[in-house]
C-alpha positions as CSV (number, residue, x, y, z in Angstrom):
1,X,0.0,0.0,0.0
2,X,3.1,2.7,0.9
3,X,4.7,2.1,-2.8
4,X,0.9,3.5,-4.6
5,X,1.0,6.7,-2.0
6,X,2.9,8.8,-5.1
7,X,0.1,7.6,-7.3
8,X,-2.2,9.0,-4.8
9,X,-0.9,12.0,-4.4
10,X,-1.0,12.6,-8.2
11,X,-4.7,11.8,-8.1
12,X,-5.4,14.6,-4.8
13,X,-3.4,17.0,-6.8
14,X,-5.6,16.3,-9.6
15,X,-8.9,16.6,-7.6
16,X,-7.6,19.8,-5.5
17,X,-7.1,21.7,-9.4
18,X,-10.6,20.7,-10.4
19,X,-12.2,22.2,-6.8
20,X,-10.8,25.6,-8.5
21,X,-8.1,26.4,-6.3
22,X,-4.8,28.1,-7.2
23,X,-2.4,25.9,-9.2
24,X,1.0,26.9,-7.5
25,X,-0.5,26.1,-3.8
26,X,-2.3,22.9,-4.7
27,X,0.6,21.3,-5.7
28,X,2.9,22.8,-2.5
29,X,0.2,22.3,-0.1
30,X,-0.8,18.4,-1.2
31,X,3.0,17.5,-1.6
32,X,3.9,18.8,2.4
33,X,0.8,17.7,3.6
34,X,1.5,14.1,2.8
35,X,5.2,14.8,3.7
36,X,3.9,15.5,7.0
37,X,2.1,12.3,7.4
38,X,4.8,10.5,5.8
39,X,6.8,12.1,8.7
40,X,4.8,11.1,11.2
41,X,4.0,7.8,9.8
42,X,8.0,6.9,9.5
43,X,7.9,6.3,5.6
44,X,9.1,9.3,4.6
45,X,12.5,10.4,5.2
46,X,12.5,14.4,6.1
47,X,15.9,14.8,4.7
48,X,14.6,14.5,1.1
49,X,13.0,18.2,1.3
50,X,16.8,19.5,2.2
51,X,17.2,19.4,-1.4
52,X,14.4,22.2,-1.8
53,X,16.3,25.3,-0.9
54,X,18.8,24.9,-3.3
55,X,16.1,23.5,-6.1
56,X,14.3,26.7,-6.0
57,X,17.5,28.8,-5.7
58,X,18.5,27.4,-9.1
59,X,15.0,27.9,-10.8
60,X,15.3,31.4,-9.7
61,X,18.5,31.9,-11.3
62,X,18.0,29.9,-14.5
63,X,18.9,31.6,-17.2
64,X,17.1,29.9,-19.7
65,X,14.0,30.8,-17.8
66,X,14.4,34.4,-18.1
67,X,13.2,34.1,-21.5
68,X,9.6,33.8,-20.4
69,X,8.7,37.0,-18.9
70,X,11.0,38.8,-22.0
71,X,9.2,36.9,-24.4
72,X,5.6,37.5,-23.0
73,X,6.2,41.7,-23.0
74,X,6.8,41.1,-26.7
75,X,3.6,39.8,-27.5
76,X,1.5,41.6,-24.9
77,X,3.4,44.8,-26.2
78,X,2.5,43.9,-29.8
79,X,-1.2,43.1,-28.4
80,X,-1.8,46.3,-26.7
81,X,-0.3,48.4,-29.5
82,X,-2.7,47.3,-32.0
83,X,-0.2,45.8,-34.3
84,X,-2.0,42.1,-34.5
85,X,-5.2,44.2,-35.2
86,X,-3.4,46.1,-38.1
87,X,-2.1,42.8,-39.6
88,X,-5.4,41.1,-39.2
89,X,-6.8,44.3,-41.2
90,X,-4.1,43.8,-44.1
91,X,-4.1,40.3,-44.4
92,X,-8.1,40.3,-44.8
93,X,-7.2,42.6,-47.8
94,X,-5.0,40.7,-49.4
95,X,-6.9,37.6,-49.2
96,X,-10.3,38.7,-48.8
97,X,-11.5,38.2,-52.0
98,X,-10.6,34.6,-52.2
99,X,-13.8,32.1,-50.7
100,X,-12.7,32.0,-47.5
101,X,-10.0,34.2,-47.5
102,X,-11.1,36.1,-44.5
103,X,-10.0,32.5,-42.8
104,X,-7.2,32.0,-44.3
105,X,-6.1,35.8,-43.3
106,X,-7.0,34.5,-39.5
107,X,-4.7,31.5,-39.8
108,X,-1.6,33.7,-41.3
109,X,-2.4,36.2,-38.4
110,X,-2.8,33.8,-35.7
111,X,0.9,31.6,-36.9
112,X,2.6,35.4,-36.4
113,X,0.6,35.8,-33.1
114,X,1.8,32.6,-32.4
115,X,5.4,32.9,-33.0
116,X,5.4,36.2,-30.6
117,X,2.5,35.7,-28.1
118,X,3.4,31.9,-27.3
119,X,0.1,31.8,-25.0
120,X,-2.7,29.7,-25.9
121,X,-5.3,32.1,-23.8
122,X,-4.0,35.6,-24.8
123,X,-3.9,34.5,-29.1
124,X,-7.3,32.7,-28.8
125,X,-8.8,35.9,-27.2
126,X,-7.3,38.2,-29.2
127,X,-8.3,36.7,-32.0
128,X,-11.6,36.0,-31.1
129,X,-12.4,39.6,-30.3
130,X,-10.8,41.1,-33.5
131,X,-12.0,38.3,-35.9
132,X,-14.9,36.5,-35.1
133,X,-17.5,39.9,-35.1
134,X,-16.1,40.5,-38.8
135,X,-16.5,36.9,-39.8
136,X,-20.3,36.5,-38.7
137,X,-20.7,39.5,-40.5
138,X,-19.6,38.8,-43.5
139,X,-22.0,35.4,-43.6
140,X,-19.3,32.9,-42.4
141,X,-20.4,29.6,-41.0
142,X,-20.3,29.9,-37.2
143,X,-18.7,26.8,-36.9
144,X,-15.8,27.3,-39.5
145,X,-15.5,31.1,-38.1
146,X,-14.7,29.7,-34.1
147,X,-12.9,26.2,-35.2
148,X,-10.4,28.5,-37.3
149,X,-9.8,31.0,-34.2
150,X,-9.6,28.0,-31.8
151,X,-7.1,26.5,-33.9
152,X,-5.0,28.7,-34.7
153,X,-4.9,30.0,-31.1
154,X,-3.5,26.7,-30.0
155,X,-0.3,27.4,-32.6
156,X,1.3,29.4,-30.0
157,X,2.2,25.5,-28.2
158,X,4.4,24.5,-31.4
159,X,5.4,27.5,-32.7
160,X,8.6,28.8,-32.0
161,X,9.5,30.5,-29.7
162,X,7.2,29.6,-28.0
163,X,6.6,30.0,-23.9
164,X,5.2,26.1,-23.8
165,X,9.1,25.5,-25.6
166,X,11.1,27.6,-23.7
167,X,10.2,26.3,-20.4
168,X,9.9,21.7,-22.2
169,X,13.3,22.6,-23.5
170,X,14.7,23.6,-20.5
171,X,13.0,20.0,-18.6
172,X,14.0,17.8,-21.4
173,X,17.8,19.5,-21.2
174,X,18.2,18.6,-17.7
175,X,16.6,15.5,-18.3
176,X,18.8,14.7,-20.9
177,X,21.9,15.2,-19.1
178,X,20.4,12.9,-16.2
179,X,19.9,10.1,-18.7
180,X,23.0,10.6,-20.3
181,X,25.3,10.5,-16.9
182,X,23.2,7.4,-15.7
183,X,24.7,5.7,-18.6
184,X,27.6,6.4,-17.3
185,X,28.4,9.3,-20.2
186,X,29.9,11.9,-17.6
187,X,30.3,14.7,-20.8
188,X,26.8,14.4,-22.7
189,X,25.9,16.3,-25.4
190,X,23.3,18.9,-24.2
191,X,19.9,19.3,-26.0
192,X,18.9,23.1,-25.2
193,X,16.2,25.0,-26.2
194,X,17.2,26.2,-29.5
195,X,17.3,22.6,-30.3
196,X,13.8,22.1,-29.7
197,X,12.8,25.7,-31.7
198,X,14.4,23.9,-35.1
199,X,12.9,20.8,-34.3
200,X,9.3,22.6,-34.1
201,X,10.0,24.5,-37.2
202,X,8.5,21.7,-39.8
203,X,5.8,20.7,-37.9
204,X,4.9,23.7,-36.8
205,X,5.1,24.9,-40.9
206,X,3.1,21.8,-41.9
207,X,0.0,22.1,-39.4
208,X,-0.1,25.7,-40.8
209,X,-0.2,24.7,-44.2
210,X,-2.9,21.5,-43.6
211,X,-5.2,24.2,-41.7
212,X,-5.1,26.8,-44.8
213,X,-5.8,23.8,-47.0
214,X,-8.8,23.0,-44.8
215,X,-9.8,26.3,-45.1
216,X,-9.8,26.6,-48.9
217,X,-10.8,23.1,-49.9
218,X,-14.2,23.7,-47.2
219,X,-14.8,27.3,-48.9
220,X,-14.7,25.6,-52.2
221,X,-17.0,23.0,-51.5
222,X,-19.7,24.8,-49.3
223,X,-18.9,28.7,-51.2
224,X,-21.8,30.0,-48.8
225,X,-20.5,28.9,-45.6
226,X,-16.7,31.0,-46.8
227,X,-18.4,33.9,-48.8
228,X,-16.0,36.2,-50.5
229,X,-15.6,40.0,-49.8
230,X,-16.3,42.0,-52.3
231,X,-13.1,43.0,-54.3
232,X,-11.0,45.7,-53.5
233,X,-8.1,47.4,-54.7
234,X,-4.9,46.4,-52.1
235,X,-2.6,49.1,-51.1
236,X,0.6,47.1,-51.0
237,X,2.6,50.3,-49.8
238,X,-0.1,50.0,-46.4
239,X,0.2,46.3,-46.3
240,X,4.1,46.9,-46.3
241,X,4.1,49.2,-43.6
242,X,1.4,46.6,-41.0
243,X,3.2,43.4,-42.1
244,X,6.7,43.9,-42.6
245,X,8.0,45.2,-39.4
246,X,6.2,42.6,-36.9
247,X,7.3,40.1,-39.7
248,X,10.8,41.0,-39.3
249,X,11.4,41.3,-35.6
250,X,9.9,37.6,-35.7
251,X,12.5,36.7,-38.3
252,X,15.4,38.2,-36.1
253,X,14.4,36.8,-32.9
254,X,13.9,33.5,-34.4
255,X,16.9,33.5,-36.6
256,X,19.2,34.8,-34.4
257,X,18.7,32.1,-32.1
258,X,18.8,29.3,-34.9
259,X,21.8,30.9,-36.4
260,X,23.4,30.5,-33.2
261,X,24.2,34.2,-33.0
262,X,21.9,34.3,-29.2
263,X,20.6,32.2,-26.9
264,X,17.1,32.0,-26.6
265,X,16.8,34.4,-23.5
266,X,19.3,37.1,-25.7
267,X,16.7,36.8,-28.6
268,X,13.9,37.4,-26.3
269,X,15.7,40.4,-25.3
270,X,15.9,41.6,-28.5
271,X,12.0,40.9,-29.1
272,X,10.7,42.8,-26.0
273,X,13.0,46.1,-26.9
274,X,11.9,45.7,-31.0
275,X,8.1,45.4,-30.0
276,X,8.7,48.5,-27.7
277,X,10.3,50.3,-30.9
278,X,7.4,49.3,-33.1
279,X,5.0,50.4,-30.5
280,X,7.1,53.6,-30.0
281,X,7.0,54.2,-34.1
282,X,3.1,53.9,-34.4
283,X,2.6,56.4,-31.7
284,X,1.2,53.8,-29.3
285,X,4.2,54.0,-26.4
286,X,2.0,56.1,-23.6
287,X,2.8,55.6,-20.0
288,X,-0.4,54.3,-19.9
289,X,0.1,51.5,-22.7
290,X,3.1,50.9,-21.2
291,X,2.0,49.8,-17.2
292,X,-0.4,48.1,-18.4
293,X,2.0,45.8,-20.5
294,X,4.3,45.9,-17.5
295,X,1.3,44.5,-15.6
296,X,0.0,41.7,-18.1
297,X,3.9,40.7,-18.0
298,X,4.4,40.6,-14.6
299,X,0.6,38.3,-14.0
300,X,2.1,36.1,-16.4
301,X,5.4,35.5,-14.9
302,X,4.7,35.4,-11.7
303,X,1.8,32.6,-12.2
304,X,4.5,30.7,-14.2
305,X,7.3,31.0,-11.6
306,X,4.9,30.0,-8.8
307,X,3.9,26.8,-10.6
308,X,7.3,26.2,-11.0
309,X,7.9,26.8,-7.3
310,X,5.0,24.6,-6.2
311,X,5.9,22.0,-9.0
312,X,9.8,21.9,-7.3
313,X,7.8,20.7,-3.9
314,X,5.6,18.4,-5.6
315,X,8.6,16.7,-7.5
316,X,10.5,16.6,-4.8
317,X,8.3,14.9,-2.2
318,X,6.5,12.8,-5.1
319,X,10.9,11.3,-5.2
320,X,10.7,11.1,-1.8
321,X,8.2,8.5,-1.6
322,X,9.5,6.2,-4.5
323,X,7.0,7.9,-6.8
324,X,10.2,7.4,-9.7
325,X,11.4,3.9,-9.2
326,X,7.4,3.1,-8.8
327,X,6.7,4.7,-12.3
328,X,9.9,3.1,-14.1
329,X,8.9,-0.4,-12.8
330,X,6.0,0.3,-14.5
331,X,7.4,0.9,-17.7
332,X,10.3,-1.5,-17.4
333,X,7.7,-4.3,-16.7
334,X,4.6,-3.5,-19.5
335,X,4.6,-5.4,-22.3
336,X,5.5,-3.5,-25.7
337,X,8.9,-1.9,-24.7
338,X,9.6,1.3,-25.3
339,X,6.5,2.0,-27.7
340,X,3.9,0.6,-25.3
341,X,5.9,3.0,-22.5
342,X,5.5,6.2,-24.7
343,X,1.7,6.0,-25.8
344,X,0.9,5.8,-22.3
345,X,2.4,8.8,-21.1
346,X,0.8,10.6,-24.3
347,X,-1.9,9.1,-23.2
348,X,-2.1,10.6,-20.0
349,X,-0.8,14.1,-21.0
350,X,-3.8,14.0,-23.7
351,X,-6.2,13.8,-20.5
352,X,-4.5,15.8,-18.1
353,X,-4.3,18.4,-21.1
354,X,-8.3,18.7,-19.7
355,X,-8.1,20.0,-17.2
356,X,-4.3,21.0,-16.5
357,X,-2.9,24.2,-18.6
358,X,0.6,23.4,-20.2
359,X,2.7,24.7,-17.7
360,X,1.4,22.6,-15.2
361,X,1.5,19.7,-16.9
362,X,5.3,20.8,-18.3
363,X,6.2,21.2,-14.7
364,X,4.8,18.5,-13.0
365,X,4.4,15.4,-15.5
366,X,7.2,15.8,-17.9
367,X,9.8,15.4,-15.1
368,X,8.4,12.6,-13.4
369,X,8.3,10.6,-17.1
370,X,11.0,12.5,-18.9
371,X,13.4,11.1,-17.7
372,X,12.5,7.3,-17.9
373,X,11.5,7.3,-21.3
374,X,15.1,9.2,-22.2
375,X,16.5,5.8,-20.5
376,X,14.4,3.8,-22.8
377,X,16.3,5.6,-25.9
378,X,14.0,8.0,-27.0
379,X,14.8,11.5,-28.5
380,X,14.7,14.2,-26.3
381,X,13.9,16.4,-29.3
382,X,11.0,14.3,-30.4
383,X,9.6,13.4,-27.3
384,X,9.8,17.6,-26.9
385,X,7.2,18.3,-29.8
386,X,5.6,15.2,-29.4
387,X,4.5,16.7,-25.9
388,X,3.8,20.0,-27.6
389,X,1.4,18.9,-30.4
390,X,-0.3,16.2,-27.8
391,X,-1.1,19.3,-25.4
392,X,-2.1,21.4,-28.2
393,X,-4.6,18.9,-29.4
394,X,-6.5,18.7,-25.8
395,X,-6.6,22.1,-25.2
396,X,-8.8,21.6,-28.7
397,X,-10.5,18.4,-27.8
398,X,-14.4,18.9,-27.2
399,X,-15.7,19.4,-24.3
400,X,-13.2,20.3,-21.8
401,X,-10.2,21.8,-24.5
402,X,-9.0,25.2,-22.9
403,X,-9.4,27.4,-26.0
404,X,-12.7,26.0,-26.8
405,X,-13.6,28.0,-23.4
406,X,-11.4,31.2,-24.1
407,X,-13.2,31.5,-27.2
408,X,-16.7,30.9,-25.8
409,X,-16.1,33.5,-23.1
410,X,-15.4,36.7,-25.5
411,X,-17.9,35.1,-28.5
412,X,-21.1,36.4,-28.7
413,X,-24.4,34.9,-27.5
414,X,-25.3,34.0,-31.3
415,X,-22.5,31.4,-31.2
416,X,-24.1,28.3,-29.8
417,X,-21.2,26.5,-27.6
418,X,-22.5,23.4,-30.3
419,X,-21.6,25.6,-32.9
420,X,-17.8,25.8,-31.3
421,X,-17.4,22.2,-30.6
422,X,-18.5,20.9,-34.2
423,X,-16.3,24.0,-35.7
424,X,-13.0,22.4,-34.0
425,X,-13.4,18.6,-34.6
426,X,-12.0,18.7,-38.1
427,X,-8.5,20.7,-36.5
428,X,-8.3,18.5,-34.2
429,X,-8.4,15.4,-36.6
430,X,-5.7,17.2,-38.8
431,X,-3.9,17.6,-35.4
432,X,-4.3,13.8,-34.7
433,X,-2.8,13.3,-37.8
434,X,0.1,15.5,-37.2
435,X,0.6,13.4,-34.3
436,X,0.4,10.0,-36.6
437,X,3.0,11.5,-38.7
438,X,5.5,12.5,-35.9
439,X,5.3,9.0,-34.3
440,X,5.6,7.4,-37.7
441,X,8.5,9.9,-39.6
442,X,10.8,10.8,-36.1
443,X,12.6,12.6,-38.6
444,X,9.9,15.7,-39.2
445,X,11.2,16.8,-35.8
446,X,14.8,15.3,-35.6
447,X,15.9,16.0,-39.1
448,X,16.8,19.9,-39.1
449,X,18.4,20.0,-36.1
450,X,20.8,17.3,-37.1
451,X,21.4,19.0,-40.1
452,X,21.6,23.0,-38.3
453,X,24.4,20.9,-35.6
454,X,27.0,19.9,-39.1
């Protein structure tokens, strides 16, 4: 009965979240809590939580980590400033006129979002209040309008850079180097987080790509569920100005860090201060625009490093009752190897995925397993987006997927919640498939960074 208390601790943690109390103390307060009777009890030995001071010491002075609040101002700056609504307006006037090109404009808009937001909530929002009011309007199908903005909202998990990378990378890396020193390898080769940014790149390009062929091949056979907007003559000297400079501060922050020239924290540097220019050059830098960025940045990072806080507890306590050994038994001992051992834990991420948000999950789950399946032989790189596009299909999965209720709290009451759950079902098939195609062709994710590391 003592070697299933780590499983039951998992399952109170679980049952705490869904009571609606706060993440970061859920997870502290259940892990000490059964430390405490595990005290008392004498099967838990109090020297394990020694190991906590200097665990949250590090976490604080991770420099990998300090991407995340650097890479949230830059898409909360872009947000506030207007520029995603700008590039919405000029992307709808380049496509526009195409059956539904006011879709495909949402996909193009929500990838850039993506790739400078990185948060599920804030792109599905966004987009959702700039988009959907225009779509309706223009006689779009409810259910294509809100599957689209769900969707694409959920790019920001793949990506890159992306917030939900940033902070797997940095797991997986120390991971990584775990596995590789248990093998007795005292100098391994370190898998960091620009590592995991190429290895998103194609996936990441090719679930864009399947969406806008959804989009078109659905507007061409229902034309009056995708209408097209009435023709107009496109400025391309306006359409320059919105979508060139956003464009190219995402090119420099992400090539920059695949060229190797930064690090991943440097380039999000350099995004925060070049979304604070283009905010600056539009006339859209007040003092007021500018605390309540500094305020939407600090919610964001302070939730994040709390998790992290309460996750370092949890992990730490959940080791301290066997909860490792217990789970690697498990995998050692089911029949189907190494295969068998990693559909499970996508398995159990895909459900989690409910009612856990990624950093949650990323904190608490991927540690615990990480490192077992790394010991099995798989790649850290894989297994990385693998993770990512698992998550990012839940949070799309009818009826508990996170975006599904971002979206239905800004749409309006015209949009049936039915309409919303049909409207993703086909994304998340395409997703599914996505998946397929990762487990089956490793090399989608593991190909260019083998190639960027010749």
């Amino acid at each position: 009965m003592i070697e299933l208390i780590p499983l039951l601790m998992f399952v109170v943690v679980c049952l705490v979240l869904m009571l609606g109390y706060p993440v970061a103390f859920s997870l502290a307060g259940t892990a000490l809590i059964f430390a405490g009777a595990g005290i008392i009890g004498g099967v838990f030995d109090p020297a394990a939580l020694s190991a906590l001071p200097n665990r949250l010491f590090g976490t604080m002075n991770n420099i990998t980590l300090m991407a995340v609040p650097l890479f949230v101002m830059m898409g909360v700056m872009l947000e506030k400033s207007r520029i995603a609504e700008e590039l919405l307006d000029n992307m709808a006037s380049l496509f526009g006129s195409l059956r539904g090109g006011l879709s495909i404009s949402v996909v193009v808009v929500g990838m850039l979002l993506a790739a400078s937001t990185g948060i599920v909530g804030a792109t599905v929002v966004t987009m959702g209040l700039m988009s959907l009011p225009t779509m309706l309007k223009r006689g779009y199908d409810p259910k294509l309008a809100t599957g689209v903005i769900c969707a694409t909202g959920t790019l920001g998990q793949i990506i890159p850079p992306s917030i939900a990378l940033v902070l797997l990378g940095d797991i997986l890396s120390s991971a990584y180097q775990r596995s590789q020193l248990s093998r007795g390898v005292f100098a391994p080769e370190t898998m960091s987080v620009g590592d995991l940014f190429i290895g998103a790149l194609v996936p990441g390009v090719v679930l864009v790509l399947l969406y806008v062929g959804y989009v078109f091949i659905y507007a061409q056979l229902k034309p009056q569920a995708a209408p097209a907007m009435a023709k107009q003559a496109v400025d391309f000297t306006k359409l320059g100005k919105g979508l060139l400079p956003p464009v190219l501060l995402i090119v420099v922050v992400l090539g920059s860090i695949l060229a190797g020239v930064a690090t991943p924290t440097e380039a999000a540097a350099i995004g925060a201060l070049g979304a604070t220019l283009l905010a600056a050059a539009k006339g859209q830098l007040s003092r007021q625009r500018l605390a309540e960025v500094a305020d939407g940045t600090v919610k964001v990072t302070c939730m994040v490093f709390m998790i992290l806080m309460g996750a370092a507890v949890f992990s730490i306590v959940f080791r301290g009752f066997g909860g490792e050994e217990l789970i690697h038994h498990w995998f050692a001992t089911m029949p189907g190897g190494v295969m068998a051992a990693t559909l499970v834990v996508m398995v159990v991420i895909f459900l989690l995925g409910f009612i856990l948000d990624f950093i949650e999950i990323t904190f608490v789950v991927v540690p615990i397993v990480a490192p077992i399946l790394l010991n099995m032989g798989v790649d850290p790189i894989w297994l990385g987006i693998m993770i990512a596009v698992n998550l990012q299909t839940s949070f799309l999965t009818p009826p508990f997927g996170f975006a599904l209720f971002y979206l239905r709290g800004v749409a309006p009451e015209s949009v049936h919640t039915a309409d919303i759950y049909k409207g993703v079902i086909p994304f998340v098939v395409i997703q599914l498939l996505l998946l397929l195609a990762l487990a089956c062709y490793p090399e989608l994710a593991t190909w260019l960074p083998a190639i960027m590391k010749q």
